[in-house]
C-alpha positions as CSV (number, residue, x, y, z in Angstrom):
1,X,-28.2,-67.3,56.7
2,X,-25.9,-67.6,53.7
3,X,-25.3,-71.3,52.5
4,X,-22.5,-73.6,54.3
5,X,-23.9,-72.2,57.8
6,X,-26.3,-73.8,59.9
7,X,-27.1,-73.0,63.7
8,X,-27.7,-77.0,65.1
9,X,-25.4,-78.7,63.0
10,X,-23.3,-81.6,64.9
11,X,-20.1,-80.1,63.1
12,X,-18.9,-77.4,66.3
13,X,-16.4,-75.3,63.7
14,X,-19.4,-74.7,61.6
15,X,-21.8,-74.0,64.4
16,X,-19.5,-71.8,66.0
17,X,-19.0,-69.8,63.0
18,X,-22.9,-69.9,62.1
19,X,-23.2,-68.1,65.5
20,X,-20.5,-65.8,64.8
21,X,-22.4,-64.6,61.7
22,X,-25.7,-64.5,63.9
23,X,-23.7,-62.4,66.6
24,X,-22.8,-59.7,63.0
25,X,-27.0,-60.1,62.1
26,X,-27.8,-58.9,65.4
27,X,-25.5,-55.9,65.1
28,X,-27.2,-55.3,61.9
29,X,-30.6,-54.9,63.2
30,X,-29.3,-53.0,65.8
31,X,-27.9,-50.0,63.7
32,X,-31.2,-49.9,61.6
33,X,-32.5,-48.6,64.3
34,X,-34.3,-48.8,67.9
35,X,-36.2,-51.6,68.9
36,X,-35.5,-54.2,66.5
37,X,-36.3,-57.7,65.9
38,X,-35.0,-60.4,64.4
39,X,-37.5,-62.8,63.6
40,X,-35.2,-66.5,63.7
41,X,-37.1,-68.7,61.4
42,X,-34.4,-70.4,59.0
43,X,-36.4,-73.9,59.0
44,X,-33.3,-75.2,56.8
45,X,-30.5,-74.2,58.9
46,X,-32.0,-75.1,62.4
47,X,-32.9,-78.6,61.4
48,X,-31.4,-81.7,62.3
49,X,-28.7,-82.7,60.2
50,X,-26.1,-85.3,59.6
51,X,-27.5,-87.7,62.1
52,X,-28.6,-85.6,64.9
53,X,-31.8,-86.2,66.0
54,X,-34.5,-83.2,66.4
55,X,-33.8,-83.2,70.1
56,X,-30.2,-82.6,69.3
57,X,-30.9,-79.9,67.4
58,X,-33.3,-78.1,69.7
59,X,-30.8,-78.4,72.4
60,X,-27.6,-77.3,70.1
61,X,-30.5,-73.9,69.2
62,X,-31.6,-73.0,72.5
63,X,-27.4,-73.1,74.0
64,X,-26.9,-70.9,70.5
65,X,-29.2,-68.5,71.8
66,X,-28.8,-68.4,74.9
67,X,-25.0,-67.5,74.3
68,X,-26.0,-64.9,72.0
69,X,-28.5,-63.6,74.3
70,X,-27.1,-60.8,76.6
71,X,-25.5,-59.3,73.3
72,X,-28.9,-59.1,71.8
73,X,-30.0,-57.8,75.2
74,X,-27.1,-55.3,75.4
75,X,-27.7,-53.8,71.4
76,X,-31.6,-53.5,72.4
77,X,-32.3,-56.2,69.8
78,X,-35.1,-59.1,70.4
79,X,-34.6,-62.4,69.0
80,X,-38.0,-64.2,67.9
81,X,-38.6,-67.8,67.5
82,X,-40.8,-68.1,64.9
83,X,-42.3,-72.0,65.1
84,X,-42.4,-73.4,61.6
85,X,-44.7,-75.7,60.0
86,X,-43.0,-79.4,59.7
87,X,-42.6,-79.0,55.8
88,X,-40.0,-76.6,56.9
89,X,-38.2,-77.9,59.3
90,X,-37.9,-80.6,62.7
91,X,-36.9,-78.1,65.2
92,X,-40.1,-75.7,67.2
93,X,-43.5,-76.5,65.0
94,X,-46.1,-74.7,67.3
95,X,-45.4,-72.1,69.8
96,X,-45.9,-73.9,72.8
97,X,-42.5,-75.3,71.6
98,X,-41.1,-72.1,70.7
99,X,-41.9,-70.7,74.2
100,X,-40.3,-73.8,76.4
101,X,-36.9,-72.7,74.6
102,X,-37.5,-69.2,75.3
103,X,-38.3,-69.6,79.1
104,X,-35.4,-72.1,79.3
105,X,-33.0,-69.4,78.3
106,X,-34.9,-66.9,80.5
107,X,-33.9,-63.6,78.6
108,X,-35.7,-60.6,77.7
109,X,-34.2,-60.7,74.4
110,X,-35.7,-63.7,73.4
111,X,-38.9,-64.0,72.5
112,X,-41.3,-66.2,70.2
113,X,-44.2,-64.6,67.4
114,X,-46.9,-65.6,65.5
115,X,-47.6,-66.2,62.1
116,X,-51.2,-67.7,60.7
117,X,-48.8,-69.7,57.8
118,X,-47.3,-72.2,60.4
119,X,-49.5,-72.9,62.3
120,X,-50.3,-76.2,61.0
121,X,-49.2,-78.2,64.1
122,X,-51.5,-76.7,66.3
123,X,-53.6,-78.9,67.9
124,X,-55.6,-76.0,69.6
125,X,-58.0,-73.3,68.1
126,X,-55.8,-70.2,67.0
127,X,-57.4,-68.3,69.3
128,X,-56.6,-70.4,71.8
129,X,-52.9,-70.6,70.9
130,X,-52.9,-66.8,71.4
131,X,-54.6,-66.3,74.3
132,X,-52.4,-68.9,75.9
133,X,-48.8,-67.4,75.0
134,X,-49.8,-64.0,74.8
135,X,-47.4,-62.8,76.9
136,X,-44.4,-64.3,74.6
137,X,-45.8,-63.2,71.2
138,X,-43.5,-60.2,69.8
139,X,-44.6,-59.8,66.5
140,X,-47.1,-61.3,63.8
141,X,-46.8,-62.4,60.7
142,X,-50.6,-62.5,58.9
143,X,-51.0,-64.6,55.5
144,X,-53.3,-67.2,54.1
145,X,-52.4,-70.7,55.3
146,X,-51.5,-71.5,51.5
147,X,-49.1,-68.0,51.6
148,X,-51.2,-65.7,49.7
149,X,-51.6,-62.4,51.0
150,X,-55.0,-61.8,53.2
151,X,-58.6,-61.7,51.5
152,X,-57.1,-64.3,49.4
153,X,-58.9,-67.5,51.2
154,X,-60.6,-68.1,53.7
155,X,-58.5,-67.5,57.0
156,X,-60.5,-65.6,59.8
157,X,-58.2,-62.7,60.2
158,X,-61.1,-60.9,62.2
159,X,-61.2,-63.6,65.3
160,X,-57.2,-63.1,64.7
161,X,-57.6,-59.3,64.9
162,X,-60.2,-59.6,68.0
163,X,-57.6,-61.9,70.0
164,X,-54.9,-60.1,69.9
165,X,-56.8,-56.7,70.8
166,X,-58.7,-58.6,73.6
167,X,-54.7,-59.6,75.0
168,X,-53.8,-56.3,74.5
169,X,-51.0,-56.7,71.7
170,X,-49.3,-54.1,71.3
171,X,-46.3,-55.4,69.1
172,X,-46.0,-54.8,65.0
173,X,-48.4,-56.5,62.5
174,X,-46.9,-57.7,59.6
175,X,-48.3,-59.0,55.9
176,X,-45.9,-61.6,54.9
177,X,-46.8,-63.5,51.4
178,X,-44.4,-66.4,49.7
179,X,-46.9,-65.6,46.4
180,X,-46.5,-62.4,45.1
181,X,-49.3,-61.6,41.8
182,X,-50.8,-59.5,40.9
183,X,-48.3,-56.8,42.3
184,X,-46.0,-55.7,45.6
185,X,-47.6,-52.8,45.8
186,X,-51.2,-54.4,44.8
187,X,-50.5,-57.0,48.0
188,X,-50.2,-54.4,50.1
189,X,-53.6,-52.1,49.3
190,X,-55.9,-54.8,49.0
191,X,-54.3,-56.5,52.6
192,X,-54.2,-52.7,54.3
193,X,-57.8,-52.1,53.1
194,X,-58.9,-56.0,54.4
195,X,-57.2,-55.8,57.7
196,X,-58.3,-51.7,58.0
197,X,-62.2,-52.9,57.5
198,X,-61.4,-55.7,60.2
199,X,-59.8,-53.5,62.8
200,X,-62.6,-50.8,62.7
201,X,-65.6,-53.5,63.4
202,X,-62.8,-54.5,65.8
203,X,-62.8,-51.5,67.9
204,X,-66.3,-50.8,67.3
205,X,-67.0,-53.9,68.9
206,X,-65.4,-52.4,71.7
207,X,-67.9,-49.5,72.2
């Protein structure tokens, strides 16, 4: 979201054109092509400002999205609330939060995700956290907790991996990294060949 918008600000003129400008996004992930998501994280423009409070903020999100929902519905576009860790922003931390908003709107365009990075405010084993809101994670976002790409540390991608197969995921994967040496294209061998390895004992686990 370009600077000078911001979705849960007090200041309605703003909001309203923040929307507006949301409304144009999920056009654009429409005409990219068929069954697109748009993956809301945007710690910074969701946040409480200007002396709202965080509650005001989740409020002023979830009425956003709920008016932009049957559009997003109508273009074949789901919306994803992606909870962010608390460094980022106020507003949906874990996905427990992320999934009251999206059964309070009630709309099969929006959805929730999730991504190892934030999952700092989770009080509950990861696997856990899955298995619990399974039926509301979309998409996922893999990384180390500290943003490098997998392989990198020490995150157990493989009870990840074993989760989400034994929930029967059948949604996108996606590396995402916020450090990016040695290379792009260096990332992305040495993550496909990690998370290859780790989905072959997977399925062989299976057998």
């Amino acid at each position: 979201i370009p600077p000078g918008l911001h979705l849960t600000t007090p200041d309605e003129a703003v909001r309203r054109t923040s929307w507006d400008y949301f409304r144009k996004l999920i056009d654009l992930a429409a005409d990219l092509g068929d069954n697109a998501v748009m993956v809301l994280g945007s710690g910074k423009q969701r946040a409480s400002v200007n002396g709202s409070t965080a509650a005001d903020a989740k409020r002023r999100l979830t009425d956003g999205l709920a008016t932009m929902a049957p559009h997003a519905q109508t273009r074949g576009v789901r919306i994803l609330i992606e909870p962010l860790s608390p460094q980022f922003t106020d507003v949906v931390n874990t996905l427990g939060e992320a999934v009251a908003v999206v059964k309070s709107i009630g709309s099969p365009a929006v959805s929730s995700m999730f991504d190892t990075h934030n999952t700092v405010a989770e009080t509950e084993p990861h696997d856990q956290v899955i298995r619990q809101y399974a039926s509301s994670i979309q998409h996922v976002h893999l990384n180390e907790l500290d943003g490098r790409h997998p392989g990198t540390g020490k995150y157990d991608f493989e009870l990840i991996l074993k989760t989400l197969s034994a929930v029967r995921f059948n949604g996108w994967i996606s590396v995402e990294v916020f450090q990016f040496k040695p290379s792009g294209q260096a990332i992305a061998e040495e993550s496909m060949a990690l998370l290859q390895n780790i989905q072959r004992k997977v399925e062989g686990s299976r057998q």
